[in-house]
PATOR-760602 format. One record per atom (N, C-alpha, C, O): chain; residue number from 1; residue in one letter; x, y, z; atom name. Coordinates in pm, whole numbers. Layout:
BEGIN
["A" NUM "A" [X Y Z] "CA"]
...
END
This chain:
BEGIN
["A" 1 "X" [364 1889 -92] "N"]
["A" 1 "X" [228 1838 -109] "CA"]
["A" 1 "X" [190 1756 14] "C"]
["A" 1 "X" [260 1660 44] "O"]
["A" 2 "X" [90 1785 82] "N"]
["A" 2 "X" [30 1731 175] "CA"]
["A" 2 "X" [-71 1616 164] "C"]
["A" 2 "X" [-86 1526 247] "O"]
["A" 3 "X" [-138 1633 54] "N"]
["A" 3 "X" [-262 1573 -32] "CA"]
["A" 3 "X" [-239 1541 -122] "C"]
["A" 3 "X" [-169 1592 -209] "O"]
["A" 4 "X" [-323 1400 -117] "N"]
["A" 4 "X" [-334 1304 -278] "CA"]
["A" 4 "X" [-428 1282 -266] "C"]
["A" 4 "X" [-513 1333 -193] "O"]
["A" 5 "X" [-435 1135 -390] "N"]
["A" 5 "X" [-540 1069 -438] "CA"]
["A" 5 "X" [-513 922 -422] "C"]
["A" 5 "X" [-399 875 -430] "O"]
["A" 6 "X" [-580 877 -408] "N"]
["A" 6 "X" [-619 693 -391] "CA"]
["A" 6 "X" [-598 722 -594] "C"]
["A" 6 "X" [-645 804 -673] "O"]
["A" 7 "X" [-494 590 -606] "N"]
["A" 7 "X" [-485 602 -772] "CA"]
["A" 7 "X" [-554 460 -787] "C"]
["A" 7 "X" [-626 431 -882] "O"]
["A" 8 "X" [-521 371 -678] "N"]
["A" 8 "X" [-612 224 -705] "CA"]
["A" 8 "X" [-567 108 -557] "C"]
["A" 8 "X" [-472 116 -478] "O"]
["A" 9 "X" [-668 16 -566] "N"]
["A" 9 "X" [-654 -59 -451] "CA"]
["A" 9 "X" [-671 -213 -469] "C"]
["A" 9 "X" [-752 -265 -546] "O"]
["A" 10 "X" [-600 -266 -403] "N"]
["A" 10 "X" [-587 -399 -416] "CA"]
["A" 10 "X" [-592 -525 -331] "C"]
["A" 10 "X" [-519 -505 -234] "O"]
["A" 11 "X" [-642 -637 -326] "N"]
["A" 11 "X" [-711 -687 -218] "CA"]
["A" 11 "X" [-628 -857 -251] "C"]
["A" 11 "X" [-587 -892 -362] "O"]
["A" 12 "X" [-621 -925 -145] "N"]
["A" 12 "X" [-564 -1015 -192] "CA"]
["A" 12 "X" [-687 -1160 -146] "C"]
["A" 12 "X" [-732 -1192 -36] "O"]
["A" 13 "X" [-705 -1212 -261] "N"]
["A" 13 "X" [-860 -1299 -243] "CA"]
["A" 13 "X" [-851 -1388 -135] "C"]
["A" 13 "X" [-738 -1402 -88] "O"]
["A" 14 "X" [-953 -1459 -79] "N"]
["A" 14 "X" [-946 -1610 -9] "CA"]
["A" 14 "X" [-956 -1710 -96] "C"]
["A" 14 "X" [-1039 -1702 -186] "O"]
["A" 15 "X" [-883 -1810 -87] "N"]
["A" 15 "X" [-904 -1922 -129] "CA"]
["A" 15 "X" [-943 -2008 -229] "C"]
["A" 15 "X" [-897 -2092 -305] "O"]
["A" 16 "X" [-1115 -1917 -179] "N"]
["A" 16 "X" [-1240 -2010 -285] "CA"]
["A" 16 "X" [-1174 -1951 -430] "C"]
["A" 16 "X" [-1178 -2013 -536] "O"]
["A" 17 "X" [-1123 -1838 -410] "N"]
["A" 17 "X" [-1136 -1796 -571] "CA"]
["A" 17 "X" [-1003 -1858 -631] "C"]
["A" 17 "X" [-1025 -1942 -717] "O"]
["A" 18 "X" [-892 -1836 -607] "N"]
["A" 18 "X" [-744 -1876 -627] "CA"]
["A" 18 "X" [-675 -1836 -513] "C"]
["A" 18 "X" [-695 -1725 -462] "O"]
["A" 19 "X" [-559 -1952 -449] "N"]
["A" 19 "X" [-507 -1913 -323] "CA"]
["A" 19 "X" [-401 -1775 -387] "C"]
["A" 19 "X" [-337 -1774 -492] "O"]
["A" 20 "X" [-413 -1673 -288] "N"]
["A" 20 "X" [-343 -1580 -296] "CA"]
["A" 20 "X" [-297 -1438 -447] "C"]
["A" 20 "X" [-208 -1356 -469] "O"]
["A" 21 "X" [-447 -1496 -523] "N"]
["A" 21 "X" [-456 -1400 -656] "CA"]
["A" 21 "X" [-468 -1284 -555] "C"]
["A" 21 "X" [-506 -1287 -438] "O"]
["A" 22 "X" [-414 -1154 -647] "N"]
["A" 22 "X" [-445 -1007 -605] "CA"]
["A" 22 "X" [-532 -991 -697] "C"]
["A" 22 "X" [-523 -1053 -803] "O"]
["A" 23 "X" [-651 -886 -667] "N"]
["A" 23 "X" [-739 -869 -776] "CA"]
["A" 23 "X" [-716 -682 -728] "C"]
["A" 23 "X" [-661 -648 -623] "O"]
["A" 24 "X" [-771 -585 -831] "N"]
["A" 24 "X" [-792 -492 -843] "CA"]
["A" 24 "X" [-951 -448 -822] "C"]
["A" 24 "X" [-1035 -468 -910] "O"]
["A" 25 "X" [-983 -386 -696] "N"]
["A" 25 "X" [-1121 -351 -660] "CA"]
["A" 25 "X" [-1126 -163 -661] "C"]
["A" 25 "X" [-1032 -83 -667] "O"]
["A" 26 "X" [-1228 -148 -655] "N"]
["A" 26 "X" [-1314 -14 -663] "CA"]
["A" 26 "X" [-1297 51 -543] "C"]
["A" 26 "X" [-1287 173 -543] "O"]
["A" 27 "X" [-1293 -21 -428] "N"]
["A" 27 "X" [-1319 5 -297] "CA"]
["A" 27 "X" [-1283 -96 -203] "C"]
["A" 27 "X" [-1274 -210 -248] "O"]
["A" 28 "X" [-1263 -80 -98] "N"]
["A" 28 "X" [-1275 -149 30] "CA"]
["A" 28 "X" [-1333 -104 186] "C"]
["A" 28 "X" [-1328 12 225] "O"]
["A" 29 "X" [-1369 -179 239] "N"]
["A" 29 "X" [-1366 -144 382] "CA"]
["A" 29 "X" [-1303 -199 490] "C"]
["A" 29 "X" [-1343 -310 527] "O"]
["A" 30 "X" [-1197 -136 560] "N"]
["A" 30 "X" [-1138 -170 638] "CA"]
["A" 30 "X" [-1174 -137 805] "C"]
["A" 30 "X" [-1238 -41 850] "O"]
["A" 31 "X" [-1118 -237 872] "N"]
["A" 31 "X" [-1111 -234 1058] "CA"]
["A" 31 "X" [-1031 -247 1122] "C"]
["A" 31 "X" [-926 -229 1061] "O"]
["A" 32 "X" [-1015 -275 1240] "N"]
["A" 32 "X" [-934 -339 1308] "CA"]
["A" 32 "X" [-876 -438 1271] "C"]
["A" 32 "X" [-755 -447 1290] "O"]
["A" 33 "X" [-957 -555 1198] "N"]
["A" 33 "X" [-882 -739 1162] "CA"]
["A" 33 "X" [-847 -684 1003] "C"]
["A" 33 "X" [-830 -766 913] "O"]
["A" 34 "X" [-840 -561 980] "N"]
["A" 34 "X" [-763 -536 798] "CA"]
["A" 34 "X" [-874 -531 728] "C"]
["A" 34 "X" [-986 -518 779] "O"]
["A" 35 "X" [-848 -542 591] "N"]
["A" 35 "X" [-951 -510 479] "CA"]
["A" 35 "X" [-1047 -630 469] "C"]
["A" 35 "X" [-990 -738 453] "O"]
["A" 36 "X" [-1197 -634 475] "N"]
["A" 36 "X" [-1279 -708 478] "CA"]
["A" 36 "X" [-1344 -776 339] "C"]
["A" 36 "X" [-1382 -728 233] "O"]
["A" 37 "X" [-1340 -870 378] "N"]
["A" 37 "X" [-1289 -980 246] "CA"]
["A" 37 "X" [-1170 -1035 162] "C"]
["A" 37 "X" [-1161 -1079 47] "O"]
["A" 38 "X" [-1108 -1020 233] "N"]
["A" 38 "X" [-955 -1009 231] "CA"]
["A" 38 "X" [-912 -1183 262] "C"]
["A" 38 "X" [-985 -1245 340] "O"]
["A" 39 "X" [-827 -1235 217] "N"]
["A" 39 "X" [-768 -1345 288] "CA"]
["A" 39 "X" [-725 -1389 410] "C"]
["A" 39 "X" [-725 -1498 468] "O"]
["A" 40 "X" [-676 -1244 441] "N"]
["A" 40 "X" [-561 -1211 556] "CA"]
["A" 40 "X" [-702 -1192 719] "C"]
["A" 40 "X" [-692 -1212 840] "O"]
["A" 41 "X" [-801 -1151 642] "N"]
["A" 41 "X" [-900 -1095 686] "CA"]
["A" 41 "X" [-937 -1228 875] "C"]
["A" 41 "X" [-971 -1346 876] "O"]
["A" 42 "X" [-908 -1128 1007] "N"]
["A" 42 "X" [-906 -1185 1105] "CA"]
["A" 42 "X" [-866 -1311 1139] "C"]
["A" 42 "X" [-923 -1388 1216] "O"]
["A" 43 "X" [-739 -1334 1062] "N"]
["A" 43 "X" [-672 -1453 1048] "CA"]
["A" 43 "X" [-557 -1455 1145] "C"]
["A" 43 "X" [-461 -1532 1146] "O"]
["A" 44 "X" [-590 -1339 1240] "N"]
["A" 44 "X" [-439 -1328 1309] "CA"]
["A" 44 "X" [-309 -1305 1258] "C"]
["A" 44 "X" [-204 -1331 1316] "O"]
["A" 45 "X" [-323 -1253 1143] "N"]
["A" 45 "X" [-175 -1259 1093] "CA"]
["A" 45 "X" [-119 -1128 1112] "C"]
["A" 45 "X" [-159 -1071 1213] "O"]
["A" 46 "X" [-14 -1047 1021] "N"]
["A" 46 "X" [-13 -870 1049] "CA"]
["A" 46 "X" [-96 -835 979] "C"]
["A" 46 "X" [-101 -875 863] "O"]
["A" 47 "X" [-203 -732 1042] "N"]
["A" 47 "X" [-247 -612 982] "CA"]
["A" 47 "X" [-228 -541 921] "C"]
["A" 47 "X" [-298 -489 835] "O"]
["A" 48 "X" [-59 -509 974] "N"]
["A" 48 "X" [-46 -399 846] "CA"]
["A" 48 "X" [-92 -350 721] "C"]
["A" 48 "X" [-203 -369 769] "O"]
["A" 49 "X" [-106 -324 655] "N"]
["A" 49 "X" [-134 -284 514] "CA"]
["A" 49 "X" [-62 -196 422] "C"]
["A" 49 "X" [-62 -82 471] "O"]
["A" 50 "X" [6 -200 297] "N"]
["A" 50 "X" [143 -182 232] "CA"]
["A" 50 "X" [76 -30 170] "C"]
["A" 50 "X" [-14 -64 93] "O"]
["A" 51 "X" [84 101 175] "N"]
["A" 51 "X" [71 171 102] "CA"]
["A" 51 "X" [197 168 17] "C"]
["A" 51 "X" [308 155 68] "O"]
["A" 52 "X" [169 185 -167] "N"]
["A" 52 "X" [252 248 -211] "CA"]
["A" 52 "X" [215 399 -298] "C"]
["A" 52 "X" [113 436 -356] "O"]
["A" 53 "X" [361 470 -275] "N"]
["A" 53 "X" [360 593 -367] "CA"]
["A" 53 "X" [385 597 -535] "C"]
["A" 53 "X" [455 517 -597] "O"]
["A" 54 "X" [313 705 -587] "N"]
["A" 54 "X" [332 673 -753] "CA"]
["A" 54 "X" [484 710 -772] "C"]
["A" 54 "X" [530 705 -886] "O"]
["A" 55 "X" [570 751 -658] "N"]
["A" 55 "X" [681 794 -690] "CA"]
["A" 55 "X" [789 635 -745] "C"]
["A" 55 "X" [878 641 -829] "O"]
["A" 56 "X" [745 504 -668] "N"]
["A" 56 "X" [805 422 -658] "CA"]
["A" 56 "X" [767 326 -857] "C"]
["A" 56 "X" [826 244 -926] "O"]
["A" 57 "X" [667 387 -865] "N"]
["A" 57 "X" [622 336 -1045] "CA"]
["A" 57 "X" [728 433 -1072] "C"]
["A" 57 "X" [839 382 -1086] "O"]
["A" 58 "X" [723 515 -1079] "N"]
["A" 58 "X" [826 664 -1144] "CA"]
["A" 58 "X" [948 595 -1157] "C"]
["A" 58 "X" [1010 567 -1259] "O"]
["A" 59 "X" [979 563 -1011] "N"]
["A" 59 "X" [1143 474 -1059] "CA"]
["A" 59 "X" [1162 389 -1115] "C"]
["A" 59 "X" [1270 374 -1172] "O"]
["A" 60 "X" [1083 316 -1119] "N"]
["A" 60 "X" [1071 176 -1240] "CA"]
["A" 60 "X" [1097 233 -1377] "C"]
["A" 60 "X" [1189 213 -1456] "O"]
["A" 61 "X" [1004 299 -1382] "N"]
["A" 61 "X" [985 342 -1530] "CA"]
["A" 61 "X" [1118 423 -1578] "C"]
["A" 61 "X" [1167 385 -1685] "O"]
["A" 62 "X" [1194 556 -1493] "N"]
["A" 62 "X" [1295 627 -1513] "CA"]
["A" 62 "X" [1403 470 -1544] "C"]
["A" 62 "X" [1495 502 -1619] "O"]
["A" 63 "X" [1407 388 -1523] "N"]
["A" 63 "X" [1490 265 -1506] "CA"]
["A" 63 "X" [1455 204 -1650] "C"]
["A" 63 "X" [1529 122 -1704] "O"]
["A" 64 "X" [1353 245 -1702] "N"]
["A" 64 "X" [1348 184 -1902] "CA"]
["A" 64 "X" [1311 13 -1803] "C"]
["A" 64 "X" [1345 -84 -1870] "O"]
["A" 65 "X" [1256 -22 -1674] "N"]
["A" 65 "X" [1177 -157 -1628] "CA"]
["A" 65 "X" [992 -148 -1665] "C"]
["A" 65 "X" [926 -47 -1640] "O"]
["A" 66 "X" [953 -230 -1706] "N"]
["A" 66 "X" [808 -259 -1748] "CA"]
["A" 66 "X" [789 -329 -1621] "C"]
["A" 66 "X" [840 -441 -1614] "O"]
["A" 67 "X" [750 -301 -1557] "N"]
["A" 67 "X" [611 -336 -1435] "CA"]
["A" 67 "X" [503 -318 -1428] "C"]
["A" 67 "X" [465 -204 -1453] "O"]
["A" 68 "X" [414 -410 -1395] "N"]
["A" 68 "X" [264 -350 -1403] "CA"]
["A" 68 "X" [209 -324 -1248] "C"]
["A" 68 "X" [212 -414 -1164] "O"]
["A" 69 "X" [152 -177 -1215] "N"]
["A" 69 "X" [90 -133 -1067] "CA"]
["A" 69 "X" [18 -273 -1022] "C"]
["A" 69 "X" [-73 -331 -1081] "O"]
["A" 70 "X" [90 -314 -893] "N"]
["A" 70 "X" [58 -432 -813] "CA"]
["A" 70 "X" [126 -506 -787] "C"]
["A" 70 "X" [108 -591 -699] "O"]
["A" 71 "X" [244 -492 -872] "N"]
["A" 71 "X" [357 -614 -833] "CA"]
["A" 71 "X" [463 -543 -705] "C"]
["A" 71 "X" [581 -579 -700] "O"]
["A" 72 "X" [433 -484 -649] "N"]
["A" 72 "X" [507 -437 -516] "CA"]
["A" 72 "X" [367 -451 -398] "C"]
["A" 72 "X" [357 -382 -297] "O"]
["A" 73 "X" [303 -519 -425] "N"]
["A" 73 "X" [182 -570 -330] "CA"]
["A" 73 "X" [131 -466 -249] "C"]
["A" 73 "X" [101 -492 -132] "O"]
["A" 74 "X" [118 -368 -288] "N"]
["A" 74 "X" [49 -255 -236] "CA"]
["A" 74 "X" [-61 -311 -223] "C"]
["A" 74 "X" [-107 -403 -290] "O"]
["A" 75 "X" [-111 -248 -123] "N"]
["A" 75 "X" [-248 -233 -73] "CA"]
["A" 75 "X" [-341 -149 -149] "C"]
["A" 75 "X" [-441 -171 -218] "O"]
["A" 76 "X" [-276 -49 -114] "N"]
["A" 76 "X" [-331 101 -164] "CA"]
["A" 76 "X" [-215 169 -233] "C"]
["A" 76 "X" [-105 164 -178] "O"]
["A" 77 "X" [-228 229 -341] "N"]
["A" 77 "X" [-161 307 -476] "CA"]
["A" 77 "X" [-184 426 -461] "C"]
["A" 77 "X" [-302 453 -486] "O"]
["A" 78 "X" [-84 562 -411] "N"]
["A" 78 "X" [-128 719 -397] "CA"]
["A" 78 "X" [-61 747 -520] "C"]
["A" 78 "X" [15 680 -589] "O"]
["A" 79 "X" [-107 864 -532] "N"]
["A" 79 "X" [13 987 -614] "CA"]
["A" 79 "X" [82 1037 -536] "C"]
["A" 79 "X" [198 1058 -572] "O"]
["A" 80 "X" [36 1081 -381] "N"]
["A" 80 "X" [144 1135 -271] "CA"]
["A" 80 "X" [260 1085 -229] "C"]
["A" 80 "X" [263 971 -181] "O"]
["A" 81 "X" [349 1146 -237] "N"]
["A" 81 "X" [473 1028 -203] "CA"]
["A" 81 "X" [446 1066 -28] "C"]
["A" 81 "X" [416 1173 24] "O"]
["A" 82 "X" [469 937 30] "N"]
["A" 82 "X" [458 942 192] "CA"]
["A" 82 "X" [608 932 242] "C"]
["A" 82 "X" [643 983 349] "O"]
["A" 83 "X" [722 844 134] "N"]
["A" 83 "X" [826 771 244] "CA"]
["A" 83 "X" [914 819 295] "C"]
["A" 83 "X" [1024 765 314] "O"]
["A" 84 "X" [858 1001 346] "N"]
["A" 84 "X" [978 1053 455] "CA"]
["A" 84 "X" [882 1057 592] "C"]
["A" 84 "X" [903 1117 698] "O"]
["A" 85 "X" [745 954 545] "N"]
["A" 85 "X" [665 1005 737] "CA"]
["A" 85 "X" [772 869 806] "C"]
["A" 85 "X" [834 781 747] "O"]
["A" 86 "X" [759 899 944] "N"]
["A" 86 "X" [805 796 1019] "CA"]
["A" 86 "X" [706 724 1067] "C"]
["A" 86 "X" [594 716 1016] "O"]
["A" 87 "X" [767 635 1225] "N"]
["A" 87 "X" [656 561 1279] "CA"]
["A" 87 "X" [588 682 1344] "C"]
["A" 87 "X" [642 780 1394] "O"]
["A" 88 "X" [445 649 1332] "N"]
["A" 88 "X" [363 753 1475] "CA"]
["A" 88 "X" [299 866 1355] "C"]
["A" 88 "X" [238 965 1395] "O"]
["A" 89 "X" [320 838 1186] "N"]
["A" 89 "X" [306 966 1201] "CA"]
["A" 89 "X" [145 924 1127] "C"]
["A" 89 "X" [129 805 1098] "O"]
["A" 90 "X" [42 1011 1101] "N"]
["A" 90 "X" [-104 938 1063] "CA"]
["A" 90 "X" [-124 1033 939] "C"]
["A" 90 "X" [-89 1145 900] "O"]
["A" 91 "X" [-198 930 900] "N"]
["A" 91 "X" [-220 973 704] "CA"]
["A" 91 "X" [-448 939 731] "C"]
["A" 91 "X" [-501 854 803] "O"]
["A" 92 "X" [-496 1013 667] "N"]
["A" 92 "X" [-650 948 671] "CA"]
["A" 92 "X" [-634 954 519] "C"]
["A" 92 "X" [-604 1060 463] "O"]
["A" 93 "X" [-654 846 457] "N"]
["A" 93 "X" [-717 767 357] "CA"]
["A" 93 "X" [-854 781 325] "C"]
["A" 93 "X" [-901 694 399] "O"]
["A" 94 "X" [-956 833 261] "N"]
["A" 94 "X" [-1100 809 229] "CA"]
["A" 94 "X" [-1131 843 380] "C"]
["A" 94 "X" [-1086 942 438] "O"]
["A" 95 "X" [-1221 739 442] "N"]
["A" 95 "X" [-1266 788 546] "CA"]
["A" 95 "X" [-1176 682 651] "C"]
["A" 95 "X" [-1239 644 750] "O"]
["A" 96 "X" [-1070 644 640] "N"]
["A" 96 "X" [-991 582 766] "CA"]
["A" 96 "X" [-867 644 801] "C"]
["A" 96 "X" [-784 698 729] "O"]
["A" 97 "X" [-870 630 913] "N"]
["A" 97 "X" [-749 704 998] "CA"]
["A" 97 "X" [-639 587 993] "C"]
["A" 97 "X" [-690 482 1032] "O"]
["A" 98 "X" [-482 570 951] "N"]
["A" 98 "X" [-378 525 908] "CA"]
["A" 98 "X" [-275 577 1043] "C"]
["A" 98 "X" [-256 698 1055] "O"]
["A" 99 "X" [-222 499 1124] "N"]
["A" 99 "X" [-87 532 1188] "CA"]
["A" 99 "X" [8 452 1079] "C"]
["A" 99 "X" [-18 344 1027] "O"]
["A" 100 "X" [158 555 1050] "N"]
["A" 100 "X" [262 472 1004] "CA"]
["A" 100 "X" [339 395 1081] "C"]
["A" 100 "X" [376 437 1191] "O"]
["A" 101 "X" [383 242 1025] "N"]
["A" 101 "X" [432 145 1081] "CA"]
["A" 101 "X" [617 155 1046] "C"]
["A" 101 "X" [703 123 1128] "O"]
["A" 102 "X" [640 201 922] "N"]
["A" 102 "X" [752 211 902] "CA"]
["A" 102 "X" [740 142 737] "C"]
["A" 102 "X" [657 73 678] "O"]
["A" 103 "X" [876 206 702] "N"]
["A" 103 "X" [903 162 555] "CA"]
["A" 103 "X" [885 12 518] "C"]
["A" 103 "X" [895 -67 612] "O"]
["A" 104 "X" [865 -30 416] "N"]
["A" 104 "X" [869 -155 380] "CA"]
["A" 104 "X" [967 -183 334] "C"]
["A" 104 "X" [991 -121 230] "O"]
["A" 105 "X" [1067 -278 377] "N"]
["A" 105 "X" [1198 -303 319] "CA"]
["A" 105 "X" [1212 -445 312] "C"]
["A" 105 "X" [1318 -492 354] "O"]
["A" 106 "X" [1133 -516 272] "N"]
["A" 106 "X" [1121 -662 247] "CA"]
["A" 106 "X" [1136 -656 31] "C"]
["A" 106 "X" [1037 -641 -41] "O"]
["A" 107 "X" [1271 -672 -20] "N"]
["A" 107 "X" [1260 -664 -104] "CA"]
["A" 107 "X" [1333 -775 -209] "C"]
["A" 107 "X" [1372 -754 -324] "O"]
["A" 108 "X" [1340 -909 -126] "N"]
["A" 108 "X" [1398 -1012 -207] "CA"]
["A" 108 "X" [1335 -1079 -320] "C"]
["A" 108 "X" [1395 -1142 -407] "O"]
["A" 109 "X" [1186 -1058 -311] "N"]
["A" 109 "X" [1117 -1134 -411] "CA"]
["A" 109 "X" [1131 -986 -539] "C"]
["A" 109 "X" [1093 -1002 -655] "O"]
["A" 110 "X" [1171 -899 -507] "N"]
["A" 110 "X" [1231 -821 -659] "CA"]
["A" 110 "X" [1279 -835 -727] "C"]
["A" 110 "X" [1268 -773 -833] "O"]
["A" 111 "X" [1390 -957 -697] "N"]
["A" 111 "X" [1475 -998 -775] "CA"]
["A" 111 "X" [1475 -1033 -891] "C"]
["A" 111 "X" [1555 -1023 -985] "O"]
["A" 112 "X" [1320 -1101 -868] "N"]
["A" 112 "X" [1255 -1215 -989] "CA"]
["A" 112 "X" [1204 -1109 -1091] "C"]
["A" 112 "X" [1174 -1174 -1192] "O"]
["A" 113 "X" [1184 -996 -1110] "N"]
["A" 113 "X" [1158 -885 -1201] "CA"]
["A" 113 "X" [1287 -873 -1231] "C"]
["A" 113 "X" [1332 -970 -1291] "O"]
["A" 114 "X" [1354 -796 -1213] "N"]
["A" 114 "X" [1479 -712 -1261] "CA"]
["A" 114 "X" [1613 -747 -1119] "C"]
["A" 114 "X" [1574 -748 -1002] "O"]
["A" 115 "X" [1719 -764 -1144] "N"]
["A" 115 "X" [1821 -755 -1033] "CA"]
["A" 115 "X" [1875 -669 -975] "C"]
["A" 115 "X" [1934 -681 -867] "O"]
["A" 116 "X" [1859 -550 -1055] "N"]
["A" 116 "X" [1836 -411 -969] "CA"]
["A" 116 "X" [1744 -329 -932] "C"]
["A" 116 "X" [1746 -218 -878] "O"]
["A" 117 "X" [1655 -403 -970] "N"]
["A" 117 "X" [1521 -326 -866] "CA"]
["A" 117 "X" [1506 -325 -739] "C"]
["A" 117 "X" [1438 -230 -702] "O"]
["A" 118 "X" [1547 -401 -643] "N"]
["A" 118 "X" [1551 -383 -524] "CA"]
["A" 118 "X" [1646 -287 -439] "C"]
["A" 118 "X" [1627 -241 -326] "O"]
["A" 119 "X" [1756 -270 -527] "N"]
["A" 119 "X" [1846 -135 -482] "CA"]
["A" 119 "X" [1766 -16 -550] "C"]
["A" 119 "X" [1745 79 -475] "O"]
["A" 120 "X" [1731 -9 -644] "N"]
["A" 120 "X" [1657 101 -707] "CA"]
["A" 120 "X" [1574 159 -598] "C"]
["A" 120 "X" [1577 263 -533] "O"]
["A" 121 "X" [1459 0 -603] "N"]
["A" 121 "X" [1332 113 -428] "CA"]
["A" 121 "X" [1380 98 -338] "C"]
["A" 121 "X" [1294 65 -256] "O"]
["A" 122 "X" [1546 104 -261] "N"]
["A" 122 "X" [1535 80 -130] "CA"]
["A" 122 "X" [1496 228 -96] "C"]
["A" 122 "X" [1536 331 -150] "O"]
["A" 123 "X" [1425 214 -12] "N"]
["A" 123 "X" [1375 342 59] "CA"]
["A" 123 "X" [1249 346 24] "C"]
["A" 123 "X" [1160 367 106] "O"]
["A" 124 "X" [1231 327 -93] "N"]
["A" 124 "X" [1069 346 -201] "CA"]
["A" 124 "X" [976 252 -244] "C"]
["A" 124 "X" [891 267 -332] "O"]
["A" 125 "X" [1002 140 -169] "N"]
["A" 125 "X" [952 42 -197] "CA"]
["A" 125 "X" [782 24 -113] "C"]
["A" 125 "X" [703 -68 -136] "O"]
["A" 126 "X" [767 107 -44] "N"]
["A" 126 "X" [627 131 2] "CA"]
["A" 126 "X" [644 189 170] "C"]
["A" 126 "X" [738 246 224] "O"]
["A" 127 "X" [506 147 226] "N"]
["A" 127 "X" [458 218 372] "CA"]
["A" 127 "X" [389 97 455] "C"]
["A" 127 "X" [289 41 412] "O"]
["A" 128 "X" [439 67 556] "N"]
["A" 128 "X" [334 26 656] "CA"]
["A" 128 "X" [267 81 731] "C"]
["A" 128 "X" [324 140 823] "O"]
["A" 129 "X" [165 83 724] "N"]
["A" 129 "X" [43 130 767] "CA"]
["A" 129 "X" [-14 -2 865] "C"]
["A" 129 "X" [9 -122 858] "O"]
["A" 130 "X" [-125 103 985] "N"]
["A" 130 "X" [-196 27 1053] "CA"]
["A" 130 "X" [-329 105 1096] "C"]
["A" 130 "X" [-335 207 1163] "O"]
["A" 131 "X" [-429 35 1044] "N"]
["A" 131 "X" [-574 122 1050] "CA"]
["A" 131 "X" [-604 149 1198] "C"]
["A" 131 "X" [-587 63 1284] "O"]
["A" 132 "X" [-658 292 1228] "N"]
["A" 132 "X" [-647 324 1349] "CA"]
["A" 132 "X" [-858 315 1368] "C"]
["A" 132 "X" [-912 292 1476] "O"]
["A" 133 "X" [-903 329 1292] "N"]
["A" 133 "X" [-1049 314 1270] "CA"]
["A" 133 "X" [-1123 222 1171] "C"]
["A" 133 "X" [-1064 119 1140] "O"]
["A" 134 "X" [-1212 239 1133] "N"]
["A" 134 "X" [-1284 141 1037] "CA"]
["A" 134 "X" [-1341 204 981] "C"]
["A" 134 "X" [-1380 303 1043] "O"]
["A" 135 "X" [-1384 197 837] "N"]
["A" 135 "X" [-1414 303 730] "CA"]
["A" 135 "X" [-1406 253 589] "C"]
["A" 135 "X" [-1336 153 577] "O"]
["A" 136 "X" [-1453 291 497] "N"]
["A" 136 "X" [-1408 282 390] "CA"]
["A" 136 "X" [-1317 337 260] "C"]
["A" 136 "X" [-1390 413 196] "O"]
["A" 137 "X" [-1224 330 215] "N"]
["A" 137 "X" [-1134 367 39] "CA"]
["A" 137 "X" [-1188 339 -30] "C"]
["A" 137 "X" [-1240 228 -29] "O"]
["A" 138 "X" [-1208 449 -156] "N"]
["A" 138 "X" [-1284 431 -277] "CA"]
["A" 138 "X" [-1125 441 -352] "C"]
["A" 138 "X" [-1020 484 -304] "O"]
["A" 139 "X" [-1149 393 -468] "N"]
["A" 139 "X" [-1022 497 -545] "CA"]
["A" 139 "X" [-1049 657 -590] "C"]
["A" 139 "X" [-1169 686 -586] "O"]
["A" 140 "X" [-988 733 -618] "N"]
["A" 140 "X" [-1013 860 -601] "CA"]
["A" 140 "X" [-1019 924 -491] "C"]
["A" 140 "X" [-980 1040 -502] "O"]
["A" 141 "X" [-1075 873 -322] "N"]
["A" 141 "X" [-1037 910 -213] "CA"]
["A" 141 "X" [-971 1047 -182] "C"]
["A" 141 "X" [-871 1062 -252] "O"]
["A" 142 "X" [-994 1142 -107] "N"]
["A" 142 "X" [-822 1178 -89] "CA"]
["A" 142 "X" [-728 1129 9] "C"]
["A" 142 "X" [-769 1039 83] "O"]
["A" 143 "X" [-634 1163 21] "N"]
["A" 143 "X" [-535 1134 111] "CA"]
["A" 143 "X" [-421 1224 149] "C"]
["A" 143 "X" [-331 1270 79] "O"]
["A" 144 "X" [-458 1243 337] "N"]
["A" 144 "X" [-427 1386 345] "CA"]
["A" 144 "X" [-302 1323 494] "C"]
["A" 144 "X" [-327 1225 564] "O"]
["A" 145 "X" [-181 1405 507] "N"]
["A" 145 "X" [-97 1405 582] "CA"]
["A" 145 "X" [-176 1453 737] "C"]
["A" 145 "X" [-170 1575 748] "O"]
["A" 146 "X" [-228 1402 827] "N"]
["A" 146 "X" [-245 1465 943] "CA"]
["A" 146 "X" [-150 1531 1046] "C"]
["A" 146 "X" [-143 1643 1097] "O"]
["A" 147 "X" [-62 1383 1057] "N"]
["A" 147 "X" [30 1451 1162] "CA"]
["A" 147 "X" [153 1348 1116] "C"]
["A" 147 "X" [162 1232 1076] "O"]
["A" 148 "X" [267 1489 1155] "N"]
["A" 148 "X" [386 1369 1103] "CA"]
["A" 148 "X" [504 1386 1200] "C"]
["A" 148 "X" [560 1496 1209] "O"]
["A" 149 "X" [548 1267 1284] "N"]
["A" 149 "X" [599 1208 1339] "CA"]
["A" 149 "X" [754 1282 1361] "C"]
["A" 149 "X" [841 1226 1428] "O"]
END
């Protein structure tokens, strides 16, 4: 499978609302300084942005673990599983062009769910991504493999 779907997207607020709530939005638009309205938003910090695959819920769940979509801080939620692209390789999202940054393997705060969840997603624990244009993700989107690395 080359092609998916945007299953849902997630934004992490500023401030005014609660420091560092994730909320669940409809859409976004992203640029160069990341997703706009965002916390992170031209703050100098990384850009990156965490895609995850529905393959990485799949393992939770095959695991008899209750998680709810968001607690692996995805950005963006596919049905496509991505985590055999490498660096270099580009994914377009809705209407933005995505270079991959490399796997996400930051997985100590897993712990606090389950103590084997972090061996469970190593490998699956998501995507770094870095927006190569500016554009917008709806959910439903597609999301198509361009070129892979």
């Amino acid at each position: 499978m080359t092609s998916g779907k945007v299953l849902s997207l997630y934004m992490t607020m500023p401030d005014m609302i609660r420091a560092g709530h994730r909320m669940r939005v409809e859409d976004m638009d992203v640029d160069e300084s990341g997703i706009m309205g965002s916390r992170d938003y031209e703050n100098g910090s990384d850009r990156n942005l965490v895609v995850v695959s529905k393959k990485s819920y799949d393992i939770i769940e095959e695991a008899e673990l209750v998680l709810e979509e968001g607690v692996l801080m995805e950005d963006i939620y596919v049905d496509i599983d991505l985590y055999h692209l490498k660096k270099g390789s580009v994914v377009e999202i809705g209407d933005v062009l995505f270079e991959v940054v490399g796997l996400c393997e930051d997985y100590r705060y897993l712990y606090a769910f389950a103590p084997e969840l972090p061996e469970l997603l190593e490998g699956n624990r998501g995507l770094f991504v870095t927006q190569m244009d500016s554009g917008n993700i709806t959910v439903g989107n597609e999301v198509n493999i361009l070129k892979e690395a």
